[in-house]
TIPATI-639048 format. One record per residue (C-alpha): residue in one letter; x negated, y negated, z negated. Coordinates in steps of 0.5 Angstrom, whole numbers, padded with zeros to 4 digits, always signed. Each point is the difference from the previous one (the first is absolute). Layout:
REM TIPATI-639048
AXYZ ...
***
This chain:
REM TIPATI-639048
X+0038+0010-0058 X+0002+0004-0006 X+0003+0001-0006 X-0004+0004-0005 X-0008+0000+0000 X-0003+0005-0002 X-0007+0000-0003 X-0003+0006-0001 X-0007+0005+0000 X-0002+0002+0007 X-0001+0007-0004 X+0007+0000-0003 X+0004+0000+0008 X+0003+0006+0001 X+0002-0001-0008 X+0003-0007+0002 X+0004+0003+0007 X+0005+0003-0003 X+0001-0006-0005 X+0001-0006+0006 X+0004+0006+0003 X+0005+0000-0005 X+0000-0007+0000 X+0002-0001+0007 X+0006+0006+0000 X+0002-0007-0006 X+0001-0004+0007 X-0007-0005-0003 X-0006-0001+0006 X-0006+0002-0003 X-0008-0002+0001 X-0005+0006-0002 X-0003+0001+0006 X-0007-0004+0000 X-0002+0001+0007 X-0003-0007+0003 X+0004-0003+0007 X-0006-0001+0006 X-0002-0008-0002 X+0001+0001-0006 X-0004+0001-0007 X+0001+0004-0006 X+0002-0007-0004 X+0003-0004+0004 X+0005+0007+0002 X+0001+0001-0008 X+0002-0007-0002 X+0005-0002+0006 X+0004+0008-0002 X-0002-0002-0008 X+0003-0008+0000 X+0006+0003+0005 X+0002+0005-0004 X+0006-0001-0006 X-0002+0005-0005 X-0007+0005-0001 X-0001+0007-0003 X-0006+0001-0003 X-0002+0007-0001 X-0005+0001-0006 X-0003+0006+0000 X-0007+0003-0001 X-0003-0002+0007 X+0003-0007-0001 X-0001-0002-0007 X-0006-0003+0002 X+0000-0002+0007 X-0002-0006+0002 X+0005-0002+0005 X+0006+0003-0003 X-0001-0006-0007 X-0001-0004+0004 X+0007+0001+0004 X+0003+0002-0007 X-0001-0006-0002 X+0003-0005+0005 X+0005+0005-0001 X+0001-0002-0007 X-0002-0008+0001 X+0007+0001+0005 X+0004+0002-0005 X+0001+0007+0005 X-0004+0005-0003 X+0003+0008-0002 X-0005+0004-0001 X+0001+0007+0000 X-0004+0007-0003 X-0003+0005+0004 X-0005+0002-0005 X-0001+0000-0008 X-0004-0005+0001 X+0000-0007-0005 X+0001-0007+0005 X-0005-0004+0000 X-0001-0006-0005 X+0005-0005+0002 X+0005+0004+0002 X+0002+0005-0006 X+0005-0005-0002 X+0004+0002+0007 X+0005+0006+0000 X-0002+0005+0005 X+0004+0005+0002 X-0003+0007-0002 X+0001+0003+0007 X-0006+0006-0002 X+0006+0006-0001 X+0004-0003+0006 X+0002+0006+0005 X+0003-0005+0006 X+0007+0000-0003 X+0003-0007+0000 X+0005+0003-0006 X-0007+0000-0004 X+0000-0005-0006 X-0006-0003+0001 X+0001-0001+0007 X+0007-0004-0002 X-0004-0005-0005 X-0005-0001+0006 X+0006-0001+0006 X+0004-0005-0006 X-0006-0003-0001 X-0001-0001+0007 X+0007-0002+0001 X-0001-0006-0006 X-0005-0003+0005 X+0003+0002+0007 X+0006+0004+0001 X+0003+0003+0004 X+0002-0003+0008 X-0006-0004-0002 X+0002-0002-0007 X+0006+0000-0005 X+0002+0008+0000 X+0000+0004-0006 X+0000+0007+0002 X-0005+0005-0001 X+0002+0006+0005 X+0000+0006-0001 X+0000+0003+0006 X+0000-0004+0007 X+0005-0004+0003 X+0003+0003+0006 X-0003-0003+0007 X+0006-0005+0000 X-0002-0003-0006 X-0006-0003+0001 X+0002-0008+0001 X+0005-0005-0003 X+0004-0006+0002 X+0008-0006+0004 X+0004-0006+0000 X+0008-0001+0000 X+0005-0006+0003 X+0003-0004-0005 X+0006+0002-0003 X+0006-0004+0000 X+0002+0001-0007 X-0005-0004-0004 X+0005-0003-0007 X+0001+0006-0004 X+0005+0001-0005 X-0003+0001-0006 X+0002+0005-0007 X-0003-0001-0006 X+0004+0004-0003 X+0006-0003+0003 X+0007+0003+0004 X-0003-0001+0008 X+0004+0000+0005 X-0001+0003+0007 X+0005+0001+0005 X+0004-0005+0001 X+0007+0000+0000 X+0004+0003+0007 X+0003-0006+0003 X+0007+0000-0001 X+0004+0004+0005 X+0008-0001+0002 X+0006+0000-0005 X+0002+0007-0002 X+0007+0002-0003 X+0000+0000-0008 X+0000+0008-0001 X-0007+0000+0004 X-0003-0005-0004 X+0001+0005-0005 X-0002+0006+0004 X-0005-0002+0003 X-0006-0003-0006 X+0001+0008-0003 X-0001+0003+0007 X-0007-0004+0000 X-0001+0000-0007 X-0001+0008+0000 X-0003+0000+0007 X-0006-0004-0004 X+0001+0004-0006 X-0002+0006+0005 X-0005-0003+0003 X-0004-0002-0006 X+0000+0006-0002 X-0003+0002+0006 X-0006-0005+0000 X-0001+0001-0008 X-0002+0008+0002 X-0004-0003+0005 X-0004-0004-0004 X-0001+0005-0006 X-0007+0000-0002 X-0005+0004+0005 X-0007-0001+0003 X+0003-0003+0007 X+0006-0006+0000 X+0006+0001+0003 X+0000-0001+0008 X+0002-0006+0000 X-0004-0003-0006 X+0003-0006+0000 X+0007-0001+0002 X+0003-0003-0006 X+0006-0005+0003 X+0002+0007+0003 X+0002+0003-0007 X+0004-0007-0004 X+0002-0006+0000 X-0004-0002-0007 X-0005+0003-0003 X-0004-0001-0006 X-0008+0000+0000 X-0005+0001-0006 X-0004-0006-0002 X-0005-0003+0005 X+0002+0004+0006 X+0002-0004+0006 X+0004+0001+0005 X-0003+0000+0007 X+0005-0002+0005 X-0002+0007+0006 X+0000-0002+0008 X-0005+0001+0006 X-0008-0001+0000 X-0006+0001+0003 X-0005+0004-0003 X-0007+0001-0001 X-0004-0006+0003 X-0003-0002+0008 X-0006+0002+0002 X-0002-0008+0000 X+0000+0000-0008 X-0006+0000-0004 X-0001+0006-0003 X+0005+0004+0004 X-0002+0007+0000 X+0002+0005+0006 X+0006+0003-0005 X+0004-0006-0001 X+0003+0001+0008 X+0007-0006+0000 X+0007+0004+0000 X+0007-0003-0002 X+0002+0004-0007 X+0007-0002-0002 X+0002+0001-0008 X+0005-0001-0004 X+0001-0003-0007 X-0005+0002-0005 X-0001-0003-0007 X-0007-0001-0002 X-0004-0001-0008 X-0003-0008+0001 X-0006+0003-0002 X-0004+0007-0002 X+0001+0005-0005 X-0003-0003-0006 X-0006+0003-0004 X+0006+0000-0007 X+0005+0003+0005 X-0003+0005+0002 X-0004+0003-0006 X+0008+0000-0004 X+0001+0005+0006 X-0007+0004-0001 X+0001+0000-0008 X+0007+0002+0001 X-0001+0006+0004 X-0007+0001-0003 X-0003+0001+0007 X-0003-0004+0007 X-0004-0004-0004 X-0004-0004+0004 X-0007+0001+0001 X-0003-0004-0005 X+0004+0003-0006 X-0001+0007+0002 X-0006+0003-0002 X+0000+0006+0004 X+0002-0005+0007 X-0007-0003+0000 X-0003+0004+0006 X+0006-0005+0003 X-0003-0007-0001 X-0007-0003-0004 X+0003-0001-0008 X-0005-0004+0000 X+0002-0005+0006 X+0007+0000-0002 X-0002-0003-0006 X-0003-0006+0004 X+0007-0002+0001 X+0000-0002-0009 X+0007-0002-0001 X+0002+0000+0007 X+0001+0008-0001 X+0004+0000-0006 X+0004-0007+0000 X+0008+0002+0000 X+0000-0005+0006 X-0005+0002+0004 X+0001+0005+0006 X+0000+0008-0002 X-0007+0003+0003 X-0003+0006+0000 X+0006+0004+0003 X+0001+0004+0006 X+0006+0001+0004 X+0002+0005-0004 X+0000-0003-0006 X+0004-0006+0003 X+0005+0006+0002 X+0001+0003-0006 X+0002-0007-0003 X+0005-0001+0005 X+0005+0006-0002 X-0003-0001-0008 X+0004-0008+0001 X+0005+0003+0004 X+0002+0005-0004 X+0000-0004-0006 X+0004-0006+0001 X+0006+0004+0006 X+0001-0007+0003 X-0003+0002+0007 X-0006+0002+0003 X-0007-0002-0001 X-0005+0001+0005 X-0007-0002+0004 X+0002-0004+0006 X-0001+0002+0007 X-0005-0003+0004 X+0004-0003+0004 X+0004-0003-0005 X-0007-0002-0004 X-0002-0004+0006 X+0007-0003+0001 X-0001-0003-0007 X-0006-0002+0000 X+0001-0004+0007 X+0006-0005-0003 X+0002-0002+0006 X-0006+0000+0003 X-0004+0003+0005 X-0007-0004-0001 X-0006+0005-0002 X+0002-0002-0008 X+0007-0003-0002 X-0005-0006-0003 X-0001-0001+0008 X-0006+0000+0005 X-0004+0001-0007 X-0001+0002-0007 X-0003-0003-0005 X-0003+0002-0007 X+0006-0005-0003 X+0004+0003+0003 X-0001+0008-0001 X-0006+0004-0004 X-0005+0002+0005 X-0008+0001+0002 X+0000-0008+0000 X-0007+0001+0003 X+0003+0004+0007 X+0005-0006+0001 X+0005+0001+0007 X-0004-0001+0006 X-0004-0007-0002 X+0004-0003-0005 X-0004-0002-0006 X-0002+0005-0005 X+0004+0000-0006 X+0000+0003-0008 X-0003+0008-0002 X+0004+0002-0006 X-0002+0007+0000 X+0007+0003-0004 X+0008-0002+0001 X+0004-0005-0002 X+0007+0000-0003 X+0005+0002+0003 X+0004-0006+0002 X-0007-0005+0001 X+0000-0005+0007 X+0006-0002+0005 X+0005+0006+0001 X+0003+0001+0007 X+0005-0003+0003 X+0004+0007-0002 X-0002-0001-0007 X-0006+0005-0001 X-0007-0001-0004 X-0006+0002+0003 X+0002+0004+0007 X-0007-0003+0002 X-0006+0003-0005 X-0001+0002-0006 X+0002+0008+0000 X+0001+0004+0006 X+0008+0002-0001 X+0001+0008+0002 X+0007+0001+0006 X+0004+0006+0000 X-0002+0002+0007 X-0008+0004+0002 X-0003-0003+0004 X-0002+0001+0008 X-0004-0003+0004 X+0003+0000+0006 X+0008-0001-0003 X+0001-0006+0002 X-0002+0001+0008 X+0005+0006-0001 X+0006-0005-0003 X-0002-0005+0006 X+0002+0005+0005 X+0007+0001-0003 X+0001-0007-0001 X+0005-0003-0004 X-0002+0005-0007 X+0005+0000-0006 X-0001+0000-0006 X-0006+0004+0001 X-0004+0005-0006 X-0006+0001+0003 X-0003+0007+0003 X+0003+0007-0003 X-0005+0002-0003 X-0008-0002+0000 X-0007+0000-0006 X+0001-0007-0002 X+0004-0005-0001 X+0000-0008+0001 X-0002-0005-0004 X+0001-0007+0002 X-0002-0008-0002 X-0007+0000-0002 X-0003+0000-0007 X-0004-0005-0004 X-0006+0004+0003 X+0002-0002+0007 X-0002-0004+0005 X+0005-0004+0003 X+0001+0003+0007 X+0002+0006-0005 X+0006-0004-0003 X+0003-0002+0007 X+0009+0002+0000 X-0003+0005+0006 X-0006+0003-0004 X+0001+0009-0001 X-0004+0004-0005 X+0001+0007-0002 X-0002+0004-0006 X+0001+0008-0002 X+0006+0000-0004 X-0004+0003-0007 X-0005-0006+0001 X-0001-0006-0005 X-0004-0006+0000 X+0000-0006-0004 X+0002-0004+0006 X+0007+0003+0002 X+0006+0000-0004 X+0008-0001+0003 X+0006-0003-0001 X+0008+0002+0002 X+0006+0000+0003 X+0007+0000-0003 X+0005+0004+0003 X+0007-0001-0004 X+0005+0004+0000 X+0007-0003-0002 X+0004-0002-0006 X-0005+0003-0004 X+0000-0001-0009 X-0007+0001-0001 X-0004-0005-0003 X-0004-0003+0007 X-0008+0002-0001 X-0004-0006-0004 X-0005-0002+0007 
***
């Protein structure tokens, strides 16, 4: 069955064609074709396609206004809650349907960049994003062929009790064990030794870690650079080792690019949870740039105003997740923060970092177990995992630090924005990291049109919120469902004042 169903005058098809076809480059299935199978009728066709679909476009044009069949699938479009409609004439809707925004697609020339055909693809997205649901981007060219499908799961690792900052002095590397007695003079000597050898190759770590759109090649290797290390207000330390990522075939809602592979990481700090609505506008007013699309008029053609709205205090709370900003805008927060408090750098994770922490030590499809519920994490409750029961539909985010964390202490893994990684995505790349083994620290492929987006989003099903589950976006695109959180990476013995998270 399909995604999307498509109603439309038989008169309007070759108009409609390139429409559906501009859809399909979007990875959606779409139903437009109204050719009947042998043994069936016209009705019982259309109604098993219509109940089956997630989502239905209604073309409003000077054919379709008053064409009977078209009302009457627009109407159990709209009693479903499923309805976008879209313009291809300048035509009035029908009575009982003007309150419905439609897209204006009447001077739409197949372009995707178009405007109107980003509110349209965002307006499909809030129902049934990408991958089946929960994506956000609109594409402004298709993906490559490698990129067509999403989704893995990883063993546990051993470290499942964290130490935690809060601000506090952590400490990392463990004291080398006691070797044998030395001569006076060499207790002398030999800690200044050290000590310029660790001065050196601090200053070696810190140039890597300058800010830049790529992280350094080994992202997280902390323990290597010091002994004790100071971490900004909520951020935890993640204790780095081996894992498997990506989740087995077996997984309900394992998609075909989530092939297992081992991957071993090293240390990381992570924030609890994500980039707060009052955070990042201090950065947008500061730099009087990159604000997000529901505060910049000349960003509408990046999202609906009006479904952003929808969202009410959940837009513009302080403790609420960012939204509305694309990859970019998430970059260009990170140098902004960087730069600011000199205390280290402050990046996206990778996206084998982000699954490592999502997971927790754990390698089931959530890091709640065998399911998630609706108490657990801000989803669709209507699509619950597999056949568990159904849950709550709140229809915006919560705050920040709402439900359980994880056991490595981190809020809303599961649910309620998508979170922007570092790396592009590439369908295939993780059939490639299987073939080399064991990968270190790896950052994704060198170059790519879209980058991953991981977790689910309140919009998502719960399928879409797995620990394994890959999304992608263009990196200029924004939505109301994604947002980011970041990594830490510190550099020694600094005396700025710790970024306030």
């Amino acid at each position: 069955m399909s995604d999307i169903f498509f109603s439309y005058a038989r008169e309007d098809e070759e108009r409609v064609k390139p429409i559906v076809e501009a859809l399909e480059r979007q990875g959606w299935s779409v139903f437009w074709d109204r050719k009947i199978p042998p043994g069936k009728t016209f009705h019982q066709h259309i109604e098993k396609q219509l109940d089956a679909a997630d989502c239905m476009v209604v073309v409003w044009s000077n054919y379709s206004f008053d064409s009977k069949w078209v009302l009457e699938e627009a109407e159990e479009g709209k009693n479903r809650e499923i309805l976008v409609p879209i313009l291809i004439d300048k035509v009035k809707p029908p009575f009982g349907f003007r309150n419905i925004q439609a897209a204006d697609l009447t001077a739409w020339n197949h372009d995707a960049g178009h405007p109107q055909f980003g509110i349209f693809v965002n307006a499909i997205d809030s129902i049934l994003p990408k991958s089946g649901d929960g994506t956000v981007i609109i594409e402004q060219e298709p993906p490559p062929p490698e990129s067509t499908e999403p989704i893995h799961q990883p063993q546990e690792p051993t470290h499942s009790n964290l130490p935690r900052s809060d601000g506090e002095t952590v400490i990392i590397k463990p004291d080398p064990p006691p070797g044998p007695k030395l001569k006076t003079s060499l207790w002398i000597v030999l800690p200044v030794i050290m000590l310029l050898l660790i001065s050196s190759l601090v200053i070696y770590q810190c140039k890597k870690l300058s800010p830049s759109t790529e992280p350094p090649a080994n992202p997280a290797n902390i323990d290597s650079v010091a002994s004790k290390l100071k971490l900004p207000d909520n951020f935890v330390l993640i204790k780095g080792g081996s894992f498997t990522m990506g989740s087995l075939e077996g997984e309900y809602g394992h998609q075909s690019d989530e092939t297992q592979h081992t991957v071993k990481l090293g240390d990381f700090a992570m924030c609890r949870y994500e980039v707060t609505v009052g955070e990042y506008l201090r950065f947008a007013k500061e730099t009087k740039s990159h604000y997000p699309a529901w505060l910049n008029a000349d960003s509408i053609s990046t999202g609906n105003k009006d479904f952003y709205k929808n969202l009410e205090e959940a837009l513009t709370g302080e403790r609420y997740p960012i939204v509305g900003v694309s990859w970019n805008d998430a970059q260009a927060y990170c140098e902004w923060l960087t730069k600011k408090w000199k205390n280290g750098r402050y990046r996206l994770p990778t996206e084998a970092e982000w699954e490592y922490a999502c997971r927790g030590g754990t390698a089931s499809p959530f890091n709640t177990g065998e399911n998630l519920t609706t108490v657990q994490a801000n989803y669709d409750g209507n699509f619950p995992y597999w056949n568990n029961p159904k849950g709550e539909y709140r229809r915006k985010t919560v705050m920040v630090e709402s439900f359980k964390p994880n056991d490595y202490g981190l809020f809303n893994m599961h649910g309620n924005v998508w979170e922007w990684c570092h790396d592009w995505y590439d369908g295939k790349y993780f059939d490639e990291c299987l073939k080399k083994g064991i990968v270190d620290n790896p950052l994704g492929p060198e170059r790519g049109s879209h980058r991953v987006v991981r977790g689910g989003s309140w919009v998502s099903r719960a399928r879409y919120c797995r620990s394994a589950c890959r999304n992608y976006g263009a990196p200029n695109i924004r939505s109301d469902g994604v947002g980011f959180r970041l990594v830490f990476v510190p550099q020694v013995q600094s005396t700025a004042h710790p970024a306030k998270m």
